[in-house]
N, CA, C and O atoms as a printed pandas DataFrame, in Angstrom:
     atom_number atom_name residue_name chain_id  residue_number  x_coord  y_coord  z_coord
0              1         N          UNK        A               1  133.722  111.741  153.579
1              2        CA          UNK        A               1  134.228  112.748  152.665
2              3         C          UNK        A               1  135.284  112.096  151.787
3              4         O          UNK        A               1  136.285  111.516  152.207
4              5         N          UNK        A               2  134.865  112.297  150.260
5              6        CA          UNK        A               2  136.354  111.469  149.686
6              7         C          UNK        A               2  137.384  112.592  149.595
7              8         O          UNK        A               2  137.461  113.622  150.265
8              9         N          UNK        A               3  138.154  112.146  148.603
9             10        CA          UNK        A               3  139.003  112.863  147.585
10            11         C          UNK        A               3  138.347  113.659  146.606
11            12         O          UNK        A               3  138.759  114.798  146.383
12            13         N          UNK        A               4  137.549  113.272  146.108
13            14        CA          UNK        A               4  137.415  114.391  145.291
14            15         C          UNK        A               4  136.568  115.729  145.808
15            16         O          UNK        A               4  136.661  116.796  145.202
16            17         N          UNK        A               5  135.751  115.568  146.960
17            18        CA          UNK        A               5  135.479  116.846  147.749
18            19         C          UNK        A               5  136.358  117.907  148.337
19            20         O          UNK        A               5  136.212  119.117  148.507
20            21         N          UNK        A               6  137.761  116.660  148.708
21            22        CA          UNK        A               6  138.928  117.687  149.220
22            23         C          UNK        A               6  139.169  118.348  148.202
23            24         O          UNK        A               6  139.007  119.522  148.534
24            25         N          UNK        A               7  139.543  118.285  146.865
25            26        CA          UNK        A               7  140.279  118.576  146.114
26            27         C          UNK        A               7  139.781  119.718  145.154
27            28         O          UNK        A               7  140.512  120.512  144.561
28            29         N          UNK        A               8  137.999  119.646  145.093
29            30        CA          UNK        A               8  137.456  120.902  144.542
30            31         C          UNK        A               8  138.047  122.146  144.160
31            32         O          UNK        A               8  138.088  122.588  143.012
32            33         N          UNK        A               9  138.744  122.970  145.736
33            34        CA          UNK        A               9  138.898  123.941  146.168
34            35         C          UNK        A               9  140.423  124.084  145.367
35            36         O          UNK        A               9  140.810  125.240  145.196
36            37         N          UNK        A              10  141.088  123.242  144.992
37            38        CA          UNK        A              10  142.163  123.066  144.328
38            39         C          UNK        A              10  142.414  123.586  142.991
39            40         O          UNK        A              10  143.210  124.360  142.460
40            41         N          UNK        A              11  140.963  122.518  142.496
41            42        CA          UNK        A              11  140.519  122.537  140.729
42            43         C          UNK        A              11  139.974  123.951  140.276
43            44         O          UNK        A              11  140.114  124.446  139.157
44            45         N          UNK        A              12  139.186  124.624  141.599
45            46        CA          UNK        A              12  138.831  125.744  140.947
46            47         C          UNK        A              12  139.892  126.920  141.379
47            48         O          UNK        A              12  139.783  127.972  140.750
48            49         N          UNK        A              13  140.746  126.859  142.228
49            50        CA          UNK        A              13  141.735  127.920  141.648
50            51         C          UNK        A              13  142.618  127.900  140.702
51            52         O          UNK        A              13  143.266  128.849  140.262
52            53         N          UNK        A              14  142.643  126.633  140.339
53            54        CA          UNK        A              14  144.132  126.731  138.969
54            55         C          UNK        A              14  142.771  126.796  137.724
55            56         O          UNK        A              14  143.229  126.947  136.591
56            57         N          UNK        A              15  141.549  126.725  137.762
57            58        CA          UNK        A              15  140.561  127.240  136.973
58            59         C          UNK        A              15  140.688  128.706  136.791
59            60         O          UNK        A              15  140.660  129.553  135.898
60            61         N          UNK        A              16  140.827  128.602  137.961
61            62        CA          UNK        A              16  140.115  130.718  137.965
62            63         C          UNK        A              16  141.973  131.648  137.261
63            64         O          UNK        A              16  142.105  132.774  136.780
64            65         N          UNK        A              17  142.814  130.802  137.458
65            66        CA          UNK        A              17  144.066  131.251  137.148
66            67         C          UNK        A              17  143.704  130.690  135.747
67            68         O          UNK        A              17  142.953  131.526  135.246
68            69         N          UNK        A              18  143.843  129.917  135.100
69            70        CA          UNK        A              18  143.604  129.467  133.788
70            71         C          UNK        A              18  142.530  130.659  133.199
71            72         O          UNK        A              18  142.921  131.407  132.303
72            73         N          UNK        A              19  141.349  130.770  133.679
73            74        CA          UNK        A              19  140.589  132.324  133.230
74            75         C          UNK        A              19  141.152  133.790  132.983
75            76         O          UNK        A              19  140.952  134.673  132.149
76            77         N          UNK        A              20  141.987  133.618  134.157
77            78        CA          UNK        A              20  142.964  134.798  133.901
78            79         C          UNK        A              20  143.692  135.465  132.777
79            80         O          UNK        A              20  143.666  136.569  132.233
80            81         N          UNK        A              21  144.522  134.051  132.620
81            82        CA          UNK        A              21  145.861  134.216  131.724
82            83         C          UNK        A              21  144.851  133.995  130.261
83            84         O          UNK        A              21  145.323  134.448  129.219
84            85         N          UNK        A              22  143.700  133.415  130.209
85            86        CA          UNK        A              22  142.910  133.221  129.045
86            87         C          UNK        A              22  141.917  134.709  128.681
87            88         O          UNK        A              22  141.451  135.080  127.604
88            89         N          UNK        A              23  141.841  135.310  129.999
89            90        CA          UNK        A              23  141.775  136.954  129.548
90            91         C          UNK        A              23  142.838  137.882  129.100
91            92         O          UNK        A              23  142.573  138.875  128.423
92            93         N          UNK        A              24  143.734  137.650  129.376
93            94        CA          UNK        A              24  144.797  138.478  129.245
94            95         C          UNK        A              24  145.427  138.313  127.503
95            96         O          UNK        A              24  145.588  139.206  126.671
96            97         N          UNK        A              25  145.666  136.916  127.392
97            98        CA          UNK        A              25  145.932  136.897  126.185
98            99         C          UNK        A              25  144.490  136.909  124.908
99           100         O          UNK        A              25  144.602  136.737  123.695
100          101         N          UNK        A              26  143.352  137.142  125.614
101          102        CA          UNK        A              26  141.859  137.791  124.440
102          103         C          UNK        A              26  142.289  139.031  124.258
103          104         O          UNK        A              26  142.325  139.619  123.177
104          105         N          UNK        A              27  142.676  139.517  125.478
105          106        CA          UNK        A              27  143.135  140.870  125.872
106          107         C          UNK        A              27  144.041  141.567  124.386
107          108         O          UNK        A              27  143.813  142.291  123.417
108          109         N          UNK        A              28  144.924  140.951  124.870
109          110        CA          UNK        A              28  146.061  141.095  124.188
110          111         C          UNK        A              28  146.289  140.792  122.591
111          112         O          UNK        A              28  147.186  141.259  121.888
112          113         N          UNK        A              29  145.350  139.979  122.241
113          114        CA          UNK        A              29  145.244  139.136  120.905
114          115         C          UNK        A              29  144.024  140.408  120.222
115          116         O          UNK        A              29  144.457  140.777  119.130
116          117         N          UNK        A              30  142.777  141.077  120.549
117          118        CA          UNK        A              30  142.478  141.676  120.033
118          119         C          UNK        A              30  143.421  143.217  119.880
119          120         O          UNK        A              30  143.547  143.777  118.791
120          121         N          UNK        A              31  144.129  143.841  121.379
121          122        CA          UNK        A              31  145.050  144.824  120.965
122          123         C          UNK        A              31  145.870  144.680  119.452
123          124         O          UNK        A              31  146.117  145.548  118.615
124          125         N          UNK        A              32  146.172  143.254  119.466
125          126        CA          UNK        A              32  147.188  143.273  118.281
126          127         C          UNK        A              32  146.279  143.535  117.170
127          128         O          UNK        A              32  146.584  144.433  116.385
128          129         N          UNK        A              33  145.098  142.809  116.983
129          130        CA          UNK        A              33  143.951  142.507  115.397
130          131         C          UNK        A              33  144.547  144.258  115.216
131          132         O          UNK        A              33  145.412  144.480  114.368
132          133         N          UNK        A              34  143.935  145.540  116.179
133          134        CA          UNK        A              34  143.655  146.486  116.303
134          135         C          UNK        A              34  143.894  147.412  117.268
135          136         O          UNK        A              34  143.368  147.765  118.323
136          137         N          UNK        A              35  144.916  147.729  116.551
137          138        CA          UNK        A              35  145.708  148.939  118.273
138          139         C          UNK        A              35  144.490  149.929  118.679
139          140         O          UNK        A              35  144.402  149.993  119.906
140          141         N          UNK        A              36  143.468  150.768  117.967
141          142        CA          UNK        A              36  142.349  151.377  118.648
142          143         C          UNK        A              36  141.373  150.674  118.850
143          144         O          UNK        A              36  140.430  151.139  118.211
144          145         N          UNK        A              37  141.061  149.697  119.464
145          146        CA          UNK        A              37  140.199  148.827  120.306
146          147         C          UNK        A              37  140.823  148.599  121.560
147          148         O          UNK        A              37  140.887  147.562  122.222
148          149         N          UNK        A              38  141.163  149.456  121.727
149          150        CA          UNK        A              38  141.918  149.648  123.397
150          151         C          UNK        A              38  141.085  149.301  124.346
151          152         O          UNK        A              38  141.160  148.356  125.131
152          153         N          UNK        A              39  140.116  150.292  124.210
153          154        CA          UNK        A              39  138.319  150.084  125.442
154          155         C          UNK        A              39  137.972  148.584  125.322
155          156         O          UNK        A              39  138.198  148.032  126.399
156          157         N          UNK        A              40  137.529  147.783  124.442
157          158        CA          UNK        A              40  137.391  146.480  124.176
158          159         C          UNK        A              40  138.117  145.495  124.524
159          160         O          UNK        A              40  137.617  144.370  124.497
160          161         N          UNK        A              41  139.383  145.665  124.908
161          162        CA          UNK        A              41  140.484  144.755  125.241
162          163         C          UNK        A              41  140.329  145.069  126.759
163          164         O          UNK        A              41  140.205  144.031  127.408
164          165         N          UNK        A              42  140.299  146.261  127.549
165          166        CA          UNK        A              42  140.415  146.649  128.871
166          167         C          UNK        A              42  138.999  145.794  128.942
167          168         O          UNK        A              42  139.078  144.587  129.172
168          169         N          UNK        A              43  138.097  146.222  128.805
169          170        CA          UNK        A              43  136.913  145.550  128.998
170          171         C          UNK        A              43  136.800  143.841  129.251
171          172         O          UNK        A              43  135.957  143.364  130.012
172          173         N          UNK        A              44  137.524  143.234  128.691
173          174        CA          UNK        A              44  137.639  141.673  128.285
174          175         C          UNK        A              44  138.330  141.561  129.255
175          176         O          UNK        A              44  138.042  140.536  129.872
176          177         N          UNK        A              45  139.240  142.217  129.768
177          178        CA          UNK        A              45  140.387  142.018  130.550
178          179         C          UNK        A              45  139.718  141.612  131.868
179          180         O          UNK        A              45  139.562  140.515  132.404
180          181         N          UNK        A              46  139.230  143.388  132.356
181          182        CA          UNK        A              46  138.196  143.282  133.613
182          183         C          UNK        A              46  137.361  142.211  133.942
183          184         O          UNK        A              46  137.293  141.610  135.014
184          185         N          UNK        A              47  136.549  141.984  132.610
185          186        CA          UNK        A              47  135.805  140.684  133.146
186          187         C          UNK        A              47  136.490  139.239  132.898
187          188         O          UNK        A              47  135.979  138.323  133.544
188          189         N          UNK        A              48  136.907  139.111  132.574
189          190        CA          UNK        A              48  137.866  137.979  132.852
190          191         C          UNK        A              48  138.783  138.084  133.927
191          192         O          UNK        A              48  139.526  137.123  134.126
192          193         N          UNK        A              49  138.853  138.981  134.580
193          194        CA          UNK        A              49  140.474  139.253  135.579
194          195         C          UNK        A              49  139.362  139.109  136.755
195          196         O          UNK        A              49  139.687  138.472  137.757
196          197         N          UNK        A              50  137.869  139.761  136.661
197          198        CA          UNK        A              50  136.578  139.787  137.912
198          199         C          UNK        A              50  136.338  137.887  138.170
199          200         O          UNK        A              50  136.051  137.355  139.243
200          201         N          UNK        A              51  136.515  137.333  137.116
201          202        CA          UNK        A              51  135.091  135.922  136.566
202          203         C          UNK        A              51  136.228  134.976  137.369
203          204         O          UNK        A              51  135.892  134.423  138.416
204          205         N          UNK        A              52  137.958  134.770  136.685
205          206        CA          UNK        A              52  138.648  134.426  137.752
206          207         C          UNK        A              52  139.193  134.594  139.130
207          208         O          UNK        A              52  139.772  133.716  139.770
208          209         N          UNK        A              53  138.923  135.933  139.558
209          210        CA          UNK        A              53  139.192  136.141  140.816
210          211         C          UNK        A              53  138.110  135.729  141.812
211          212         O          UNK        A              53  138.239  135.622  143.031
212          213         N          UNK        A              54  137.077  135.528  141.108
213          214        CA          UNK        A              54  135.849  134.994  141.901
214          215         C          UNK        A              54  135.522  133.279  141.919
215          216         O          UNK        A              54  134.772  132.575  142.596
216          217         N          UNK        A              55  136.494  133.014  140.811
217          218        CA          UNK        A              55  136.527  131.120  140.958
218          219         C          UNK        A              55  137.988  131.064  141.827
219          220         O          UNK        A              55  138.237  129.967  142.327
220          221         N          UNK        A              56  138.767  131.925  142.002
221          222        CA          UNK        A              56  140.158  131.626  142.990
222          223         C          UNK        A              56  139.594  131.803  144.125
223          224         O          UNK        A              56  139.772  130.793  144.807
224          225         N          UNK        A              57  138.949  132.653  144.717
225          226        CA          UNK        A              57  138.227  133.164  145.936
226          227         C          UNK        A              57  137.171  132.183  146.712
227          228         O          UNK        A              57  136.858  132.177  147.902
228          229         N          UNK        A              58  136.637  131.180  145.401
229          230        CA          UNK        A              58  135.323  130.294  145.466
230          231         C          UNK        A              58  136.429  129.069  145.799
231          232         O          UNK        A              58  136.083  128.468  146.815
232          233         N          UNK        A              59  137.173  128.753  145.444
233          234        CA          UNK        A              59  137.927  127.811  145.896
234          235         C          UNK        A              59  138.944  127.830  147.285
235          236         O          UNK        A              59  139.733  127.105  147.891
236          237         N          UNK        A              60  138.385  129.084  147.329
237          238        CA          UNK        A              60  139.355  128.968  149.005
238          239         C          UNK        A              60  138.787  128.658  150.182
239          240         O          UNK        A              60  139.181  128.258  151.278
240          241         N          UNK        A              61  137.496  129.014  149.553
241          242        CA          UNK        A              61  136.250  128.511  150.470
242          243         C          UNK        A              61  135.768  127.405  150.346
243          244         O          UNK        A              61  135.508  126.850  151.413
244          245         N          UNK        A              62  135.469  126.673  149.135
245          246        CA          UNK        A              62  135.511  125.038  149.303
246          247         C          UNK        A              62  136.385  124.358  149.311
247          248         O          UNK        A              62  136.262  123.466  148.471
248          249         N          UNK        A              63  137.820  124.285  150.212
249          250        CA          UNK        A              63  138.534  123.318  150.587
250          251         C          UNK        A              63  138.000  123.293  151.904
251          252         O          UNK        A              63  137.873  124.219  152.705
252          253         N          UNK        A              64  137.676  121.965  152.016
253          254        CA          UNK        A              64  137.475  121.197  153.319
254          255         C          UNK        A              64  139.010  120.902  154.220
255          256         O          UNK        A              64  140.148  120.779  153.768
256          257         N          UNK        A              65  138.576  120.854  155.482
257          258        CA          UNK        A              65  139.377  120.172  155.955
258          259         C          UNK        A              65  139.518  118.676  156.185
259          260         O          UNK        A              65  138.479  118.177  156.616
260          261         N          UNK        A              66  140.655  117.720  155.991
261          262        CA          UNK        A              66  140.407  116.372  155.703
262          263         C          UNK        A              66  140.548  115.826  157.125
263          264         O          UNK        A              66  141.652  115.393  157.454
264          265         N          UNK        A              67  139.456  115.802  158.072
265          266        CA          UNK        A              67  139.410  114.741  159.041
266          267         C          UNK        A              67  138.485  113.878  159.199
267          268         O          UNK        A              67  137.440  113.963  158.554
268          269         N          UNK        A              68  138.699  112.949  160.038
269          270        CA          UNK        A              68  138.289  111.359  160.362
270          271         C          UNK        A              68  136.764  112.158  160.568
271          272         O          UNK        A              68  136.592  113.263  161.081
272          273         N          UNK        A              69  135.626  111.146  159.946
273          274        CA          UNK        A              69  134.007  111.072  159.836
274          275         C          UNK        A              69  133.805  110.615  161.309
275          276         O          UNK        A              69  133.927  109.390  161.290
276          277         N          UNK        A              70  133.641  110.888  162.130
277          278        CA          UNK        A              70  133.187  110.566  163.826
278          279         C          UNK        A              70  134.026  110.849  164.681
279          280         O          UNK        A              70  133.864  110.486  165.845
280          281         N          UNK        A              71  135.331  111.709  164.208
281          282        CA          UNK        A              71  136.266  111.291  165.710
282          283         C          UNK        A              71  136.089  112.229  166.546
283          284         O          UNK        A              71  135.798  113.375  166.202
284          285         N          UNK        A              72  136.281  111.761  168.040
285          286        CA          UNK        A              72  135.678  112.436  169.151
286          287         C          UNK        A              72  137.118  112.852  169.837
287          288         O          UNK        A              72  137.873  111.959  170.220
288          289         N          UNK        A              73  137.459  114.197  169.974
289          290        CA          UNK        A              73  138.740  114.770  170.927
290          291         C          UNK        A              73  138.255  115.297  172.188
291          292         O          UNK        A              73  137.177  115.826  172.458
292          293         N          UNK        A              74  139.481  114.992  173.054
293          294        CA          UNK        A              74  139.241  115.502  174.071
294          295         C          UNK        A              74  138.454  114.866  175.281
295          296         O          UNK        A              74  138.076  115.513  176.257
296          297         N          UNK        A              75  138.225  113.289  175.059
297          298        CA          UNK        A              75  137.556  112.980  175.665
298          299         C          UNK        A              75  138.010  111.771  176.758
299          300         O          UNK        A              75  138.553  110.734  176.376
300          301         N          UNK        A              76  137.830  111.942  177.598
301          302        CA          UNK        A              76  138.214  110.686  179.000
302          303         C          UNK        A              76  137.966  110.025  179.600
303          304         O          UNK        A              76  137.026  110.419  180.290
304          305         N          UNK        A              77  138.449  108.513  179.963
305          306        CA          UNK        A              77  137.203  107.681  180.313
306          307         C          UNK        A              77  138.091  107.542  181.822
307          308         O          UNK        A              77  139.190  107.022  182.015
308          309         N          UNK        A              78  137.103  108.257  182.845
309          310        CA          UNK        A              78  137.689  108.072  184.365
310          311         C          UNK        A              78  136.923  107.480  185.200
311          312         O          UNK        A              78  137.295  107.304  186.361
């Protein structure tokens, strides 16, 4: 297992946070074009606030744990 398998689980939550804050301010950037495009901005929001919470979530699940490729615990030679 290298480094960069550990580290996946890393890349895609500061991804899925980067999605976030990149919805929020679409969000926010069309409110301004147009204060009644309210529905359209909530909308952008949701799916962007859904698309990153599901790459933060996806990355919590692919961090590996980093141990030794063969090692045997627990074991005694009597």
């Amino acid at each position: 297992m290298g480094y960069g398998e550990y580290e996946w689980g890393g890349l895609m939550k500061v991804l899925g946070g980067f999605v976030i804050l990149v919805g929020i301010g679409l969000a926010g950037y069309v409110l301004y074009l147009n204060r009644n495009s309210w529905l359209i901005a909530l909308v952008l929001f949701v799916v962007f606030l859904i698309l990153g919470a599901m790459l933060v979530s996806k990355g919590s699940y692919t961090r590996k744990q980093n141990t030794p490729v063969g090692r045997v615990e627990g074991t005694t030679d009597k």
